[in-house]
C-alpha positions in Angstrom: 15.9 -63.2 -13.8 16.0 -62.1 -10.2 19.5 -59.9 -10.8 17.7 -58.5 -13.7 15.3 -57.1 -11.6 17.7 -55.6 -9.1 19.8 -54.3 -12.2 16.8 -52.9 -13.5 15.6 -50.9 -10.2 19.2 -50.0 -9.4 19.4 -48.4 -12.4 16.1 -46.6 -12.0 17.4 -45.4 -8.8 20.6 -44.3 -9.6 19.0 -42.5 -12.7 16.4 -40.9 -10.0 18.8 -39.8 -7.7 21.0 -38.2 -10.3 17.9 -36.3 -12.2 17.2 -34.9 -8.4 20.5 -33.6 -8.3 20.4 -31.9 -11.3 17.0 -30.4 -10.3 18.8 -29.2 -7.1 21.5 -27.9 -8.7 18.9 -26.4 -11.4 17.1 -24.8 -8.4 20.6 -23.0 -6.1 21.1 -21.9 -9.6 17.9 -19.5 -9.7 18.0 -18.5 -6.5 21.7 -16.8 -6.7 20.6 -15.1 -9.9 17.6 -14.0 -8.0 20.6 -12.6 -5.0 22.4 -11.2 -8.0 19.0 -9.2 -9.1 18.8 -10.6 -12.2 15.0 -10.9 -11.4 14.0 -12.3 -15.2 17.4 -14.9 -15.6 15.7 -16.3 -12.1 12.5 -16.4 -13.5 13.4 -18.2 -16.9 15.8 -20.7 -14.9 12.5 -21.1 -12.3 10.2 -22.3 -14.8 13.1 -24.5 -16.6 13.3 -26.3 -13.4 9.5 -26.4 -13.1 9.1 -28.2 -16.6 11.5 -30.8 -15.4 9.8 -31.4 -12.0 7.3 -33.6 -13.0 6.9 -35.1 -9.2 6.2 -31.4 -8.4 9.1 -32.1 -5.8 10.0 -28.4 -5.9 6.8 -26.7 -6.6 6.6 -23.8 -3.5 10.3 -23.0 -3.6 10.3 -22.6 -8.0 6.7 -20.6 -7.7 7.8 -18.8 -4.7 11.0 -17.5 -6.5 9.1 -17.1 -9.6 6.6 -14.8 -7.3 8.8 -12.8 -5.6 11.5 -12.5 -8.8 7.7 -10.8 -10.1 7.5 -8.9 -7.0 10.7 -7.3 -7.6 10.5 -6.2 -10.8 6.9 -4.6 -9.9 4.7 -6.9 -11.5 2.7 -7.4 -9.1 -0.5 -9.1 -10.4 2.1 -12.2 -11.9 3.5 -11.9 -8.1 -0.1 -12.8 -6.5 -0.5 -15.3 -9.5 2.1 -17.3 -9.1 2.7 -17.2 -4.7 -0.9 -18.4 -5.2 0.3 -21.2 -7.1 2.7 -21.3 -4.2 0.1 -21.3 -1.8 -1.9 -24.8 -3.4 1.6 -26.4 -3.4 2.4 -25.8 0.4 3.6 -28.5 2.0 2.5 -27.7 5.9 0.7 -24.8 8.0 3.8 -22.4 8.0 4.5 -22.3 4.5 0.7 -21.7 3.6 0.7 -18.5 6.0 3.8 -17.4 5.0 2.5 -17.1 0.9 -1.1 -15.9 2.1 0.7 -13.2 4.0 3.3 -12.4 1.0 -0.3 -12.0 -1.2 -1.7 -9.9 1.1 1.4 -7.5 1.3 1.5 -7.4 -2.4 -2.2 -6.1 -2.1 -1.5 -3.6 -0.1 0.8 -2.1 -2.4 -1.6 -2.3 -4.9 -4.6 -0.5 -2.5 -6.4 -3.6 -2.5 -7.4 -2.7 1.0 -11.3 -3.9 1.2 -9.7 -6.9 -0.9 -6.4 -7.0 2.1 -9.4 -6.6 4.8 -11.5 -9.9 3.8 -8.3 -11.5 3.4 -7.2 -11.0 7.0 -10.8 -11.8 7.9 -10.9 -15.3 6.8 -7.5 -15.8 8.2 -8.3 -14.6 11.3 -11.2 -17.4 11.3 -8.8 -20.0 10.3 -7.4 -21.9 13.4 -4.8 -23.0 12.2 -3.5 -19.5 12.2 -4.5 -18.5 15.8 -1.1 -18.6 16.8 -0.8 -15.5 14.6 -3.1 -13.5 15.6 -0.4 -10.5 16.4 1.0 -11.2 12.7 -2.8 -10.5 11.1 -2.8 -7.5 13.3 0.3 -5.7 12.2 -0.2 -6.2 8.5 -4.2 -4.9 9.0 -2.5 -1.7 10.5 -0.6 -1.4 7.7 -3.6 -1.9 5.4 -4.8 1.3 7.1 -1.7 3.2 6.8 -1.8 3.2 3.1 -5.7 3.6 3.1 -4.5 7.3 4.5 -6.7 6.2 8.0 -3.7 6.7 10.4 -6.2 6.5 13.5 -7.4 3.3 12.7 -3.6 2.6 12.0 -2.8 3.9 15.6 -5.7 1.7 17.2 -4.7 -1.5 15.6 -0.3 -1.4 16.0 -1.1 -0.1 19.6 -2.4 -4.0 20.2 1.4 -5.0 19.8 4.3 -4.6 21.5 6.5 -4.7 19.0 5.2 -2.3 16.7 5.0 0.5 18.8 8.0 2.0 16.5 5.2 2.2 13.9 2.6 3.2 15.6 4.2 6.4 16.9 5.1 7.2 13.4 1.1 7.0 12.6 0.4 9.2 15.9 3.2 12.0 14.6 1.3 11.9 10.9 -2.0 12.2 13.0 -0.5 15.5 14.6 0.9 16.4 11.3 -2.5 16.2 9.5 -4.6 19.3 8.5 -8.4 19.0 8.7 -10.5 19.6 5.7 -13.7 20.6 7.1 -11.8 22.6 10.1 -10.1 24.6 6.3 -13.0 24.7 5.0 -15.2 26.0 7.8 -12.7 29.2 8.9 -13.2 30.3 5.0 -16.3 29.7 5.6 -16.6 32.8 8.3 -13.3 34.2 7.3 -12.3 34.1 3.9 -8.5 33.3 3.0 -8.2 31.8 6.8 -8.4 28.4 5.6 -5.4 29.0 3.1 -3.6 30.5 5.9 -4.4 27.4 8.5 -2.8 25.4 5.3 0.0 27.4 5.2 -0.7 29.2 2.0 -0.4 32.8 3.1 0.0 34.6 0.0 -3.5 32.8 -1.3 -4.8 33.2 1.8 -4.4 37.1 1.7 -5.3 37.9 -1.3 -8.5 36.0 -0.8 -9.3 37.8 1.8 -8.1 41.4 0.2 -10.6 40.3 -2.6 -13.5 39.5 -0.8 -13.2 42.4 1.3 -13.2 44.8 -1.5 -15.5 43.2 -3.3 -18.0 42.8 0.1 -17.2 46.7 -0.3 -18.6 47.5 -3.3 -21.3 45.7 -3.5 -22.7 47.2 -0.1 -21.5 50.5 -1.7 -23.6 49.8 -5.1 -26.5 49.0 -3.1 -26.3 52.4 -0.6 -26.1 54.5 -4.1 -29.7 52.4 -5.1 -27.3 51.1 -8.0 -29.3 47.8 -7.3 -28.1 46.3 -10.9 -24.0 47.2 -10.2 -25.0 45.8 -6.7 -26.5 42.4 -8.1 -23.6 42.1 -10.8 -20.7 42.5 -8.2 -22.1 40.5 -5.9 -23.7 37.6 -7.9 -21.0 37.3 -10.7 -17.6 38.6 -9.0 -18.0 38.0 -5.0 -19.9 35.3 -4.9 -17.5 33.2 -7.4 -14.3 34.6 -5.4 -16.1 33.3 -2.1 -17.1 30.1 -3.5 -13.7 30.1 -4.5 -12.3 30.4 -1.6 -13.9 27.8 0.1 -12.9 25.0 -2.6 -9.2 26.6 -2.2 -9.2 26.4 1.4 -10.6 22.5 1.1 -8.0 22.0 -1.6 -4.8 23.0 -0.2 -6.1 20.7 3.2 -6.2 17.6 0.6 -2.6 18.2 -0.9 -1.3 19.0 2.4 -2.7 15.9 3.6 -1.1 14.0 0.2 2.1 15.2 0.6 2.7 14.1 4.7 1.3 10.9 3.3 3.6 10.4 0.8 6.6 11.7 2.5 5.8 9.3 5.7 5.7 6.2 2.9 8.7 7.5 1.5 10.7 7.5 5.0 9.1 4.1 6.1 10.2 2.6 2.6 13.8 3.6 3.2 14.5 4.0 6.9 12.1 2.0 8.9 13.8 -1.7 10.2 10.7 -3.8 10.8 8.7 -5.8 8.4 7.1 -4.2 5.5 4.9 -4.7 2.4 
């Protein structure tokens, strides 16, 4: 009766051991599809391998590669789902930042900022992460640098050493910047200056060369006590081209603004080395 026993367990370890090494096997398998980019074969074989785990052995590195297999193909909102699933599975301290930061640079790709900002906060309360304080410091200036607020950007990377690439990438965007309410005030006491701050010379001009002339004839309709040609130029031609004026000066800013933006994510998403979303 006694051997039986040992048989039986024996068995039952050998039969163990063998369905863990197929589960290992199961798991290097997804992760070099997931090298090779195939992003959805690496998700299918994931969540084969996940069925099968029924001791949840393997649950942060399957829902991790599930996450990030997501991540790649740019769905993001199955990314967060399942490194959140990652996250409850953690097996110590370092995994469990690792996924909250992996959420939070998915966020910031999606301009989840307030979201990536109360996120940050509670880790920063967290003392098991107080060690990494620098860590919630870079991604928070990268939270600004997508929310457009490159001064805040500047303030926060300046705290580390390491980022000062970054940060004097933010200070040249600063410099780069136009100002809509400096645009907008010079139209205000010169019209078509704003569009010429913004580099938009030929709008600029002929701003200007309109409100000029038509500044010109409506003193000129008034002189002649042609109070009605007066009140119809003035009212319905220079006052819109004025008005006009102003919301083209403040426009051109904005765009301006949106295209240094865009161009400086564009160069940090294909030339800068450090970490990134």
């Amino acid at each position: 009766m006694k051997s039986f026993w040992l048989l039986f367990i024996f068995l039952i370890s050998v039969e163990t051991g063998f369905a863990q090494l197929q589960l290992e096997k199961q798991l290097t398998f997804a992760e070099s599809l997931f090298v090779q980019e195939k992003y959805f074969d690496a998700i299918t074989e994931a969540k084969r391998l996940s069925f099968f785990d029924i001791t949840s052995q393997y649950s942060f590195r399957v829902n991790s590669l599930i996450a990030e297999s997501y991540r790649q193909g740019g769905k993001f909102s199955e990314a967060v789902h399942y490194f959140t699933k990652a996250e409850i599975a953690a097996n110590n301290v370092k995994e469990l930042f690792k996924t909250k930061i992996e959420i939070i640079k998915i966020n910031i790709l999606r301009r989840a900022f307030y979201l990536v900002d109360h996120q940050l906060d509670d880790m920063g309360k967290d003392a098991r992460f107080a060690a990494d304080s620098s860590s919630l410091q870079y991604w928070r200036g990268w939270n600004y640098l997508f929310h457009d607020d490159w001064e805040k950007a500047v303030e926060t990377l300046g705290k580390i050493d390491s980022a000062a690439t970054l940060k004097n990438i933010c200070e040249e965007v600063q410099k780069k910047k136009y100002s809509v309410s400096f645009a907008k005030g010079l139209s205000v006491v010169l019209p078509g200056a704003g569009q010429i701050y913004t580099g938009n010379y030929v709008s600029g001009v002929l701003s200007l060369g309109w409100n000029v002339l038509l500044g010109y004839l409506t003193v000129q309709a008034f002189s002649a006590d042609r109070a009605f040609d007066g009140m119809a130029i003035g009212t319905l031609l220079w006052l819109r081209f004025y008005n006009g004026n102003l919301s083209n000066a403040e426009k051109f800013a904005v765009e301006k603004n949106e295209l240094i933006k865009n161009e400086t994510l564009d160069y940090l998403q294909k030339n800068y080395q450090g970490l990134k979303p």
